[in-house]
KERO-513611 format. One line per 5 residues: their letters; for each residue x, y negated, z negated of C-alpha. Coordinates in nm, 3 decimals. Each point is the difference from the previous one (the first is absolute). Example, Ala and Ser with C-alpha at 12.3 -4.5 7.8 and 13.67 -1.06 7.14 Angstrom:
REM residues 2
AS	1.230,0.450,-0.780 ~ 0.137,-0.344,0.066
END
This chain:
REM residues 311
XXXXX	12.099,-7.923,-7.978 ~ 0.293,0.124,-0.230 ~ -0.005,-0.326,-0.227 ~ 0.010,0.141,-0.345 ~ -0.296,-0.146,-0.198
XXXXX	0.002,0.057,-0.410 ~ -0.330,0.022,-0.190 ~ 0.022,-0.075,-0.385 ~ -0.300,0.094,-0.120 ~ -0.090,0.176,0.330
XXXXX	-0.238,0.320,-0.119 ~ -0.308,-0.201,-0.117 ~ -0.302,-0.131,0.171 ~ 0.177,-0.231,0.264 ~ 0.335,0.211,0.037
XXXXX	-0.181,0.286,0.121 ~ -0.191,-0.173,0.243 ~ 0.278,-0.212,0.113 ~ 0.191,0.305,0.047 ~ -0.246,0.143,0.243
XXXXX	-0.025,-0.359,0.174 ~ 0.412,-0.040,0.029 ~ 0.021,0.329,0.161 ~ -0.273,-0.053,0.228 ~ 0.200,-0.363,0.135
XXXXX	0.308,0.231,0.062 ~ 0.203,0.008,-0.304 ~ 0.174,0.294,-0.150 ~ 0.210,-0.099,-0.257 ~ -0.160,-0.051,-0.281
XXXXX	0.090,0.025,-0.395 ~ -0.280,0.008,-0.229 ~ 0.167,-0.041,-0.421 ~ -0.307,0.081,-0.231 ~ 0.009,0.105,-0.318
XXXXX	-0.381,0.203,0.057 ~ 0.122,0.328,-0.033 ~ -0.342,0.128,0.122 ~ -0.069,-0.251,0.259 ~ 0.402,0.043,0.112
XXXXX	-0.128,0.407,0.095 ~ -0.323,-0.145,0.158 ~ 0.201,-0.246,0.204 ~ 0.274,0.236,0.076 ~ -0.248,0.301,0.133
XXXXX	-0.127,-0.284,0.232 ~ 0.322,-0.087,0.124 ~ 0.277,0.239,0.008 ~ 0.138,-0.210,0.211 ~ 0.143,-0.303,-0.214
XXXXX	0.188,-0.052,-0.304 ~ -0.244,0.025,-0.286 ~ 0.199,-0.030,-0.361 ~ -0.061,-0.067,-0.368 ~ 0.102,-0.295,-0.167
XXXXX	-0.060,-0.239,-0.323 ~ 0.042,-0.309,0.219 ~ -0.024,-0.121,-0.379 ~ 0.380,0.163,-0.024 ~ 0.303,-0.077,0.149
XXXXX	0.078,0.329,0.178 ~ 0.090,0.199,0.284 ~ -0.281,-0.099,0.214 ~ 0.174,-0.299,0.049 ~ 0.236,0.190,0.242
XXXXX	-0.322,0.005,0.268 ~ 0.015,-0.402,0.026 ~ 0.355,0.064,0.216 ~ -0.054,-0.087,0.323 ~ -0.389,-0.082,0.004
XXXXX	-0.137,-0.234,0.237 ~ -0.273,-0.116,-0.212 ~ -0.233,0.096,-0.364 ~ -0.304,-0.027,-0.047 ~ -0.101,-0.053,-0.361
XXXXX	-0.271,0.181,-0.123 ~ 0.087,0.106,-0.333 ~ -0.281,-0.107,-0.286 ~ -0.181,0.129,-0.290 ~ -0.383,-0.103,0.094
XXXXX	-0.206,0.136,-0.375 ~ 0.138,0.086,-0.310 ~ -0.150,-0.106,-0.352 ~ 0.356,-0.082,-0.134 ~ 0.200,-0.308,0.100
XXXXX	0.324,0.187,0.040 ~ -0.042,0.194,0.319 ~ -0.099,-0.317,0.184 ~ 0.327,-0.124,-0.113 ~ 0.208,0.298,0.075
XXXXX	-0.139,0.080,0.348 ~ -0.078,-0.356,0.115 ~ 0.277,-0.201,-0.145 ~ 0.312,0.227,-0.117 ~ 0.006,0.213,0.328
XXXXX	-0.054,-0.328,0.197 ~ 0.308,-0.131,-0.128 ~ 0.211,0.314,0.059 ~ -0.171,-0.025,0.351 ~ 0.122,-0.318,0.030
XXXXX	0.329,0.073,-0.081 ~ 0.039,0.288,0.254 ~ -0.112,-0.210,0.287 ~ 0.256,-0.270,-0.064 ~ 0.256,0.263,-0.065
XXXXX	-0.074,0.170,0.347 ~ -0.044,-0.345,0.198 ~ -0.339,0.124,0.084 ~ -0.075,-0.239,0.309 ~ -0.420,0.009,-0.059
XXXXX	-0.267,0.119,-0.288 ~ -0.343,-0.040,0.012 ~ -0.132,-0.021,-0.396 ~ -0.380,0.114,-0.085 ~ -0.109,-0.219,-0.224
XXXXX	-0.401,-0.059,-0.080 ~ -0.285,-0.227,0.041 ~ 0.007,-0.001,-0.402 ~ 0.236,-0.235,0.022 ~ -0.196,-0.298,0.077
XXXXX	-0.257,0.170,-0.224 ~ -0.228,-0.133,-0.302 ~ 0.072,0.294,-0.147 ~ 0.232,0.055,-0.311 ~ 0.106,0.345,-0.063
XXXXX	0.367,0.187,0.018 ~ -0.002,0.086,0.349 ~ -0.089,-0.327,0.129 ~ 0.251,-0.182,-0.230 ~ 0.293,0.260,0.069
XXXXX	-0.128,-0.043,0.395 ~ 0.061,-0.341,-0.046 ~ 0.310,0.017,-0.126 ~ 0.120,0.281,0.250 ~ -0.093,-0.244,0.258
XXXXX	0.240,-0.277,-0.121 ~ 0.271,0.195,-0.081 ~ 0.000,0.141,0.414 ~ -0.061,-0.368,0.112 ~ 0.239,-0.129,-0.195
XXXXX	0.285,0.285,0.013 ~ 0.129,-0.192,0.381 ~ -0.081,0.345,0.181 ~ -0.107,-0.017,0.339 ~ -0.371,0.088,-0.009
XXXXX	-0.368,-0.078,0.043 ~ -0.257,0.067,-0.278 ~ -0.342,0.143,0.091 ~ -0.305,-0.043,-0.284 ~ -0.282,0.235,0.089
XXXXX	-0.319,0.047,-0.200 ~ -0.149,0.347,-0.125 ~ 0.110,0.256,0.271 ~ -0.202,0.362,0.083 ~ 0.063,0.215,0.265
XXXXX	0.191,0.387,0.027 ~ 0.148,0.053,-0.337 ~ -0.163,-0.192,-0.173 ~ 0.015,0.205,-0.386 ~ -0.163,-0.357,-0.174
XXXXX	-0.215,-0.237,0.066 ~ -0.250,0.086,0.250 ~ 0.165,0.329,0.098 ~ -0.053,0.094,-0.365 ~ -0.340,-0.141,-0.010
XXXXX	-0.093,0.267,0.307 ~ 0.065,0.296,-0.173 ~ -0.140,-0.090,-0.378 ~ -0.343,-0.095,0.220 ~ 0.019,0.388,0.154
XXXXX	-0.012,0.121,-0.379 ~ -0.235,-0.248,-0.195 ~ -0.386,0.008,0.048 ~ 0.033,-0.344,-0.108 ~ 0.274,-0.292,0.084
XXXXX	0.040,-0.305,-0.192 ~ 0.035,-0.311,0.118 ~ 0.073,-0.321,-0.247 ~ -0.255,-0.231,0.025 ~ -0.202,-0.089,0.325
XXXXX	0.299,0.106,0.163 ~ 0.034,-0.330,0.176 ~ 0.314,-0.060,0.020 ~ 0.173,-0.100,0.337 ~ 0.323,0.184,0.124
XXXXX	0.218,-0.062,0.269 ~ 0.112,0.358,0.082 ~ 0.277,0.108,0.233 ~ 0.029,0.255,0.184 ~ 0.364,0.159,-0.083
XXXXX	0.030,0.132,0.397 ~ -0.037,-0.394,0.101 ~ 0.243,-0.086,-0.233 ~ 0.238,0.305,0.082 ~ -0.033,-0.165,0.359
XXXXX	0.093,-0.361,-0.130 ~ 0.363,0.135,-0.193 ~ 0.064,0.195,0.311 ~ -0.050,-0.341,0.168 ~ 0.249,-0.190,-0.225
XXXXX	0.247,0.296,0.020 ~ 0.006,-0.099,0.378 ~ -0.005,-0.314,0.001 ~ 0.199,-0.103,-0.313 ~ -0.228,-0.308,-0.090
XXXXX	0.135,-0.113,-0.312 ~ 0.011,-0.299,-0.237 ~ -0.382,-0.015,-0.049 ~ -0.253,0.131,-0.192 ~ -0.330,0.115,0.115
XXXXX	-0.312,0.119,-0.145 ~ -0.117,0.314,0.124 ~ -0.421,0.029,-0.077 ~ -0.267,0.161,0.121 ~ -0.180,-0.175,0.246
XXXXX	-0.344,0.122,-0.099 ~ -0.176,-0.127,-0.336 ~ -0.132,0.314,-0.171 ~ -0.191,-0.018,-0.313 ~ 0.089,0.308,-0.220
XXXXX	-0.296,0.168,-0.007 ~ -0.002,0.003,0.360 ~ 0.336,0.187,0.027 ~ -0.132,0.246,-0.219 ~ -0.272,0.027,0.207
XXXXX	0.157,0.042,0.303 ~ 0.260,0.299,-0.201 ~ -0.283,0.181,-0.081 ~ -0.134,0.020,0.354 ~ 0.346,0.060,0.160
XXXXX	0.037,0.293,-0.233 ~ -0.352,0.132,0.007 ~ -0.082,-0.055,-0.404 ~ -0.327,0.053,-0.135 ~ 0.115,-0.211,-0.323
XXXXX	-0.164,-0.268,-0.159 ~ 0.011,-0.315,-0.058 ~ 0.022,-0.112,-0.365 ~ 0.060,-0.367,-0.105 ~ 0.156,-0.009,-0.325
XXXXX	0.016,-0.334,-0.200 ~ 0.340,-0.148,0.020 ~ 0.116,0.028,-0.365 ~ -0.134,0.335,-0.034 ~ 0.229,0.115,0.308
XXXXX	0.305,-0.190,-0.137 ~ -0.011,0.196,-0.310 ~ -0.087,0.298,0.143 ~ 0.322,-0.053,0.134 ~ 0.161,-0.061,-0.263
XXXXX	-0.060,0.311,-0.197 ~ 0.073,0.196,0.337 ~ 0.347,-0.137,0.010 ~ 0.074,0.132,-0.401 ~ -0.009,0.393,0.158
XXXXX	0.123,-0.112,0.357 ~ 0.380,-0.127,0.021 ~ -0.049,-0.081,0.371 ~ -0.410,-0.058,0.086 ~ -0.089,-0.031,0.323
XXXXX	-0.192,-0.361,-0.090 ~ 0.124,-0.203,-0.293 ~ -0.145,-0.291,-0.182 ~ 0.208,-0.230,0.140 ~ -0.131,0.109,0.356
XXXXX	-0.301,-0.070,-0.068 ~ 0.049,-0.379,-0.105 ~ 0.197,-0.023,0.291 ~ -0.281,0.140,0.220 ~ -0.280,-0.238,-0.165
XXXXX	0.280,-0.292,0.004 ~ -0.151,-0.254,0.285 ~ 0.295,0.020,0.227 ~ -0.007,-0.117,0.385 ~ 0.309,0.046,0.210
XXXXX	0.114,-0.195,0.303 ~ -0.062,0.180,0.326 ~ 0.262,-0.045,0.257 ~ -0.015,0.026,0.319 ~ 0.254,0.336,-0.039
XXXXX	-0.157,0.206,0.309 ~ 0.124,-0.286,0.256 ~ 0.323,-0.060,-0.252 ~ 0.109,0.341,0.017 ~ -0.181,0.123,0.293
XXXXX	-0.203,0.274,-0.200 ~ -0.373,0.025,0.103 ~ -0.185,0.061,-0.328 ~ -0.250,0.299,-0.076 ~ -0.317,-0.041,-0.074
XXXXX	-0.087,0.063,-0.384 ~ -0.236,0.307,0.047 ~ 0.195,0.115,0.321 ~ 0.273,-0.016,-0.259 ~ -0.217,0.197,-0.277
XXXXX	-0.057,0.216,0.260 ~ 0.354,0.092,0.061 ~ 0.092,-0.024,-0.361 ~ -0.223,0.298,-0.079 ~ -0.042,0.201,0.305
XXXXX	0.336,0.049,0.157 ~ 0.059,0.376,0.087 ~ 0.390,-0.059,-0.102 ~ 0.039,-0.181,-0.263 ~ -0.374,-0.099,-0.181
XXXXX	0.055,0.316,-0.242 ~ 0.323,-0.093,-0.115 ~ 0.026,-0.165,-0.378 ~ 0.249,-0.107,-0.112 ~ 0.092,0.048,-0.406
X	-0.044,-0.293,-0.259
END
């Protein structure tokens, strides 16, 4: 298929997968706008095959010219940690609005935004409150779209969250954990939900918005579990009291600008949040992978498991 598809936004976690996932259902023209200079190289060594640019979505500019002629965007573009407010507000509202702009400008016919389970979250932090608002400014910017909210994602590529969690297990003797670790998660599997924006991109189902969650209930404990035997780590296990961990935290984000795990993370992780399950296998005719099947693939791929991706 020669329908050009833009990806703001398109060299993280989902973008890379979704890449693999497009091409795979047929399609070759693909634009990827990033402004990960690192991840751009990754992406681009990949793929030689598709466009693969920089750009401060954040800043009118001349990756605007790529919109021309597209037959449909995905939106990826977000800023996930940071322990300042103003990145979340640069790379989650201020590009989104130049975004915006571009489609509207181009006539765009279809976008499919990424937006997040946080959003119906108890949780009260700058990237659920700029998610929020990223949300409503796409719903209510008229566009012809349909909004996807999935919870915590793993899977190739994956440089935080449990991807990060992997390799710091492979170096520690001991791994904290933050309490008794119970904590349920709804994890997806980023290949599943590659599979369900391929599905939109088909179909064009638009005007609604659906919650994308894992359809397994995984404490956290058990998902660490299940890392370290994926991965073969002889780590282990240390539960940490709760407020220790948070300031431990703390102090490791004075000498880190970016950590891998911030405060904020964790209150979201301990927050007792339980997302709607859909029925999205039969609404988007994607048969879902089972959770360690998933692990399994996640960390023992021959072509693409040893590929990280740069904070």
């Amino acid at each position: 298929m020669n329908s050009k598809i833009i990806l703001p936004g398109g060299a993280g976690l989902v973008g890379q997968n979704l890449v693999v996932h497009l091409k795979r259902a047929g399609y070759t023209n693909l634009v990827v706008l990033d402004k990960h200079q690192t991840n751009l190289e990754i992406l681009r060594s990949l793929h030689p095959d598709i466009i693969v640019e920089y750009a401060d979505l954040a800043e009118p500019g001349e990756w605007e010219r790529h919109f021309e002629g597209a037959a449909a965007l995905v939106m990826l573009q977000a800023q996930i940690g940071a322990p300042t407010l103003e990145p979340f507000i640069r790379n989650n509202i201020t590009s989104t609005k130049y975004v915006l702009a571009a489609i509207k400008r181009y006539n765009i016919p279809y976008t499919v935004h990424i937006s997040s389970s946080v959003v119906e979250s108890v949780a009260n932090d700058d990237y659920t409150n700029t998610k929020k608002e990223q949300e409503e400014m796409v719903l209510a910017s008229g566009i012809n779209c349909v909004v996807l909210r999935p919870t915590l994602m793993f899977g190739w590529f994956d440089r935080k969250h449990l991807g990060w969690l992997s390799r710091f297990m492979q170096k520690v003797p001991l791994f904290p954990i933050p309490g008794d670790g119970r904590y349920m998660r709804q994890p997806l599997y980023v290949g599943d939900f590659a599979s369900i924006i391929v599905s939109c991109l088909k179909s064009g189902i638009h005007g609604q918005v659906f919650n994308i969650s894992g359809r397994e209930k995984i404490d956290y404990v058990d998902i660490i579990r299940a890392i370290r035997k994926a991965v073969a780590a002889r780590t282990m296990l240390l539960h940490i009291p709760y407020g220790l961990f948070y300031v431990l935290l703390k102090i490791w984000a004075l000498f880190d600008r970016n950590p891998p795990f911030t405060a904020d993370q964790l209150k979201a992780l301990v927050a007792h949040d339980e997302f709607e399950v859909i029925d999205w296998p039969t609404i988007f005719q994607v048969t879902p992978t089972p959770f360690s099947q998933a692990v399994d693939a996640t960390f023992n791929d021959p072509q693409y498991s040893r590929v990280v991706l740069d904070f």
